[in-house]
C-alpha positions as CSV (number, residue, x, y, z in Angstrom):
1,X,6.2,-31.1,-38.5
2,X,3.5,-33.2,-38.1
3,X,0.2,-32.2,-36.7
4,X,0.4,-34.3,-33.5
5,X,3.4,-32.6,-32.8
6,X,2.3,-29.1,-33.7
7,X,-0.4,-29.3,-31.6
8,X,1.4,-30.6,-28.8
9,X,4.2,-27.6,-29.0
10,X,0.7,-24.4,-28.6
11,X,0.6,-23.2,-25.3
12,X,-1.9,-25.2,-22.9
13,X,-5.1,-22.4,-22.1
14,X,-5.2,-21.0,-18.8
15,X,-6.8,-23.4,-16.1
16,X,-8.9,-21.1,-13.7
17,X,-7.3,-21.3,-9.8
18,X,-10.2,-22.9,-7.8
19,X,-11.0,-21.1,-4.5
20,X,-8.8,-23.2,-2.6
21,X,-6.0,-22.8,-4.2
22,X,-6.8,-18.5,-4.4
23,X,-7.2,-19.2,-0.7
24,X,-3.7,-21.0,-0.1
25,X,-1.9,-17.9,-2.3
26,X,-3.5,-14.9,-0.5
27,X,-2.3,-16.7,3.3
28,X,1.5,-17.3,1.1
29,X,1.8,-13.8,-0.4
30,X,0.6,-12.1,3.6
31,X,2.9,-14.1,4.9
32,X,5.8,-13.0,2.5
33,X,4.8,-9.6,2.7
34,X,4.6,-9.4,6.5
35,X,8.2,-11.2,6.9
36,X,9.8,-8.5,4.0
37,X,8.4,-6.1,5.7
38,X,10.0,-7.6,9.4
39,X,13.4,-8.0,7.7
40,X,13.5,-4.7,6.9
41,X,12.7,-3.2,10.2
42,X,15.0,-5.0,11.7
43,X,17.8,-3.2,9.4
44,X,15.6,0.2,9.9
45,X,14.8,0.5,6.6
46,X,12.0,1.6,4.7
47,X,10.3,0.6,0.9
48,X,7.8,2.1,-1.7
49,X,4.6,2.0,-1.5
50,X,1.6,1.5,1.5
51,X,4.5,-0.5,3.2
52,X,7.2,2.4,3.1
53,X,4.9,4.8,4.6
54,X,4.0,2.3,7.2
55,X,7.5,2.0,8.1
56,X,8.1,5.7,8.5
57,X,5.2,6.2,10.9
58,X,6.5,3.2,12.8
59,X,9.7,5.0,12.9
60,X,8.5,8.1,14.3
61,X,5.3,6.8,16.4
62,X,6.3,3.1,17.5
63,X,2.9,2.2,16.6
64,X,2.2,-1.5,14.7
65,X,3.1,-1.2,10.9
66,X,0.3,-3.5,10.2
67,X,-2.5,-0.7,12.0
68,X,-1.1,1.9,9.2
69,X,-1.1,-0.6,6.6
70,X,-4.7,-1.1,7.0
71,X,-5.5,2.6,7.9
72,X,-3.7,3.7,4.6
73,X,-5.1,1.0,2.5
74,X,-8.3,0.7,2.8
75,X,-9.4,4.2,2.1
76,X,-7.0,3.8,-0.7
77,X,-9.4,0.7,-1.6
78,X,-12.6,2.8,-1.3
79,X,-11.0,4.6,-4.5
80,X,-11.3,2.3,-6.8
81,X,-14.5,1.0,-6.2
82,X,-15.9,1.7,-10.1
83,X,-12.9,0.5,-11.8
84,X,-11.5,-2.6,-9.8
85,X,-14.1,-5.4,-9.5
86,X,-15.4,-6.6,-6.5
87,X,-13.6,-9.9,-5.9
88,X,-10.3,-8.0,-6.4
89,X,-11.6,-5.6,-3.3
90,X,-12.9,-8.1,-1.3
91,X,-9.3,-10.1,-1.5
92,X,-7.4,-7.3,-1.1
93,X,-9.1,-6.5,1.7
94,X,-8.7,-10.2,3.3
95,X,-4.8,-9.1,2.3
96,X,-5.1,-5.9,4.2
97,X,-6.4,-7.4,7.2
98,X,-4.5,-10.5,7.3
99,X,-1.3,-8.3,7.3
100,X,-2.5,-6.3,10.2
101,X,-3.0,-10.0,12.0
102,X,0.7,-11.6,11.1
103,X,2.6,-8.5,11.7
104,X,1.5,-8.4,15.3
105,X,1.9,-11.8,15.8
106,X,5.6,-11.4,14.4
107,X,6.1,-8.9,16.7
108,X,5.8,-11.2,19.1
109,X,7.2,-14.2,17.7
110,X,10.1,-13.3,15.9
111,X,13.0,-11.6,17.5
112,X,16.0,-10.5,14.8
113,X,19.0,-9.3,17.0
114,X,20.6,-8.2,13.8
115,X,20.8,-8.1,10.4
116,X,23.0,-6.0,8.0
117,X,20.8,-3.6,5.8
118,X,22.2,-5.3,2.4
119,X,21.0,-8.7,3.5
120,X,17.4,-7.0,4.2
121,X,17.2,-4.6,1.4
122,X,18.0,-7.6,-0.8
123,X,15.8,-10.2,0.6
124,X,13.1,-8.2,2.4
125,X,13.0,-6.7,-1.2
126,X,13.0,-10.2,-3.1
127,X,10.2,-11.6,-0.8
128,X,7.9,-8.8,-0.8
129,X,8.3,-9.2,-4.4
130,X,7.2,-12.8,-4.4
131,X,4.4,-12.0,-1.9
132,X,2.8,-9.2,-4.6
133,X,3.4,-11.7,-7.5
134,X,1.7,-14.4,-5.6
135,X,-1.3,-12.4,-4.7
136,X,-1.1,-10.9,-8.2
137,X,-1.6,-14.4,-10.2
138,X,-4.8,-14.8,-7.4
139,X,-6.5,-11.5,-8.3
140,X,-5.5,-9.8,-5.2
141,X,-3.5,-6.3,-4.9
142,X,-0.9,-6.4,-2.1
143,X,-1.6,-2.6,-0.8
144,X,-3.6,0.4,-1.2
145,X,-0.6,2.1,-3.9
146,X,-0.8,-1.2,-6.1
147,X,-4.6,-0.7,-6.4
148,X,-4.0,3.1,-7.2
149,X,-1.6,2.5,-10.0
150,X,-4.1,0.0,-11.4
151,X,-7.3,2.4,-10.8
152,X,-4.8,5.2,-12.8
153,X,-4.2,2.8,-15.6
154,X,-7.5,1.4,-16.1
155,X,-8.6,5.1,-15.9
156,X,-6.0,7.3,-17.2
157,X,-4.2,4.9,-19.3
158,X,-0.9,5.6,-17.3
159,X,1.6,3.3,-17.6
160,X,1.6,1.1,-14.4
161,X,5.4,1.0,-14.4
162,X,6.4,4.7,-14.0
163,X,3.1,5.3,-11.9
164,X,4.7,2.7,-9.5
165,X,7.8,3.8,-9.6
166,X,6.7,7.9,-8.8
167,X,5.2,6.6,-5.9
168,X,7.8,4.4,-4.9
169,X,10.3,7.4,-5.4
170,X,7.9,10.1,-3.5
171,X,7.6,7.5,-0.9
172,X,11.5,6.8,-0.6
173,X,11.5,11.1,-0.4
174,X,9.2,11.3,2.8
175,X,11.2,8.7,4.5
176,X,14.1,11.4,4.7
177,X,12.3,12.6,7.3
178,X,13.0,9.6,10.0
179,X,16.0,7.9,7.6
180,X,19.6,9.5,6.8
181,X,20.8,9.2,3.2
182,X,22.6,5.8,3.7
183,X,19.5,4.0,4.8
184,X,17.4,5.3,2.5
185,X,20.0,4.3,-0.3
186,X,19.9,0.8,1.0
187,X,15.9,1.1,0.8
188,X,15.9,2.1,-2.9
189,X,18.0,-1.0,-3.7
190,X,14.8,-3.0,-1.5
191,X,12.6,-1.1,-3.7
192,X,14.7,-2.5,-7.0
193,X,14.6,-6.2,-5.8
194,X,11.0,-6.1,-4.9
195,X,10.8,-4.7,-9.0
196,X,12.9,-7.0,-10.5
197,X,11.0,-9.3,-9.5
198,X,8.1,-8.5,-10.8
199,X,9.8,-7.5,-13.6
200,X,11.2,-10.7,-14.4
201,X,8.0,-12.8,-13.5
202,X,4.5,-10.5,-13.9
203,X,4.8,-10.6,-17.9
204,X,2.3,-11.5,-19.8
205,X,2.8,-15.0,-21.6
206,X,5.0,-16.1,-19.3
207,X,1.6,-17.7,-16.9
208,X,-1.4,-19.7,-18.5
209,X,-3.7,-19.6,-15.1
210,X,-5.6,-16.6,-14.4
């Protein structure tokens, strides 16, 4: 192999995101978040996370998932102030806030007669998913719980996987409370699809901008 063509098959280095573009993926991944997070209301089911709890007090309050969202995350946020650095707080935040803004809108602009709870676990699931991967190539934490497993891994050293998924499972446990044992079983397989794909995509090597 020649040279040319050795240097031609390495890996192109990572091309920082301007603030444009950072800009354009944090309004994408809110917007994905916020419609998951419709989808599955309208089948009355819950997920892991800041979102899952939001869900459950919805259930139980009728109060705007977004206002818990923000309630729960922010002191969540507060955390982490010595081990997350600021521009992943400040964007987090814009996250936080901007969910707040598009769930009330949807409440107001998008009206889901119904929908059966496969069809929501499986693509509120997949586009929450996308929405924390988005925000995740920008530097940007898609709830309070996400900045908690990374606090406890930069910290503790805990592996950010099972953390996530103890969380997820406690979370999925507390919805009992509002949810029977069918919905919540149609929640855990939200909970999977939103993993798989980070799973499949948030691995390192597979993405040369940072």
């Amino acid at each position: 192999m020649s040279a040319e063509s050795a240097s031609s098959a390495e890996p192109a280095p990572g091309v920082p995101h301007t603030w444009l573009e950072d800009a354009y993926a944090l309004f994408v991944g809110t917007v994905q978040l916020s419609l998951g997070l419709v989808l599955l209301k309208a089948a009355g089911l819950a997920t892991g996370g800041v979102g899952g709890i939001s869900l459950v007090l919805n259930y139980l309050t009728g109060l705007p998932v977004g206002l818990f969202y923000t309630v729960l995350t922010l002191p969540l946020l507060a955390l982490t102030l010595r081990a997350m650095s600021w521009p992943f707080i400040v964007k987090t935040v814009i996250v936080t806030l901007g969910l707040f803004a598009m769930t009330a809108i949807a409440a107001q602009t998008i009206d889901i007669g119904w929908i059966s709870r496969p069809v929501a676990a499986l693509a509120g699931g997949s586009i929450i998913g996308m929405g924390a991967l988005a925000l995740a190539r920008h530097g940007a934490g898609s709830g309070g719980s996400g900045a908690i497993v990374l606090w406890l891994y930069r910290t503790r050293g805990w592996n950010a996987g099972r953390t996530q998924m103890l969380i997820d499972g406690c979370v999925l446990l507390f919805s009992l409370v509002v949810l029977d044992v069918t919905r919540v079983l149609w929640s855990l397989l939200g909970v999977m699809a939103t993993g798989g794909i980070l799973y499949v995509w948030h691995r390192p090597g597979r993405y040369t901008g940072y």
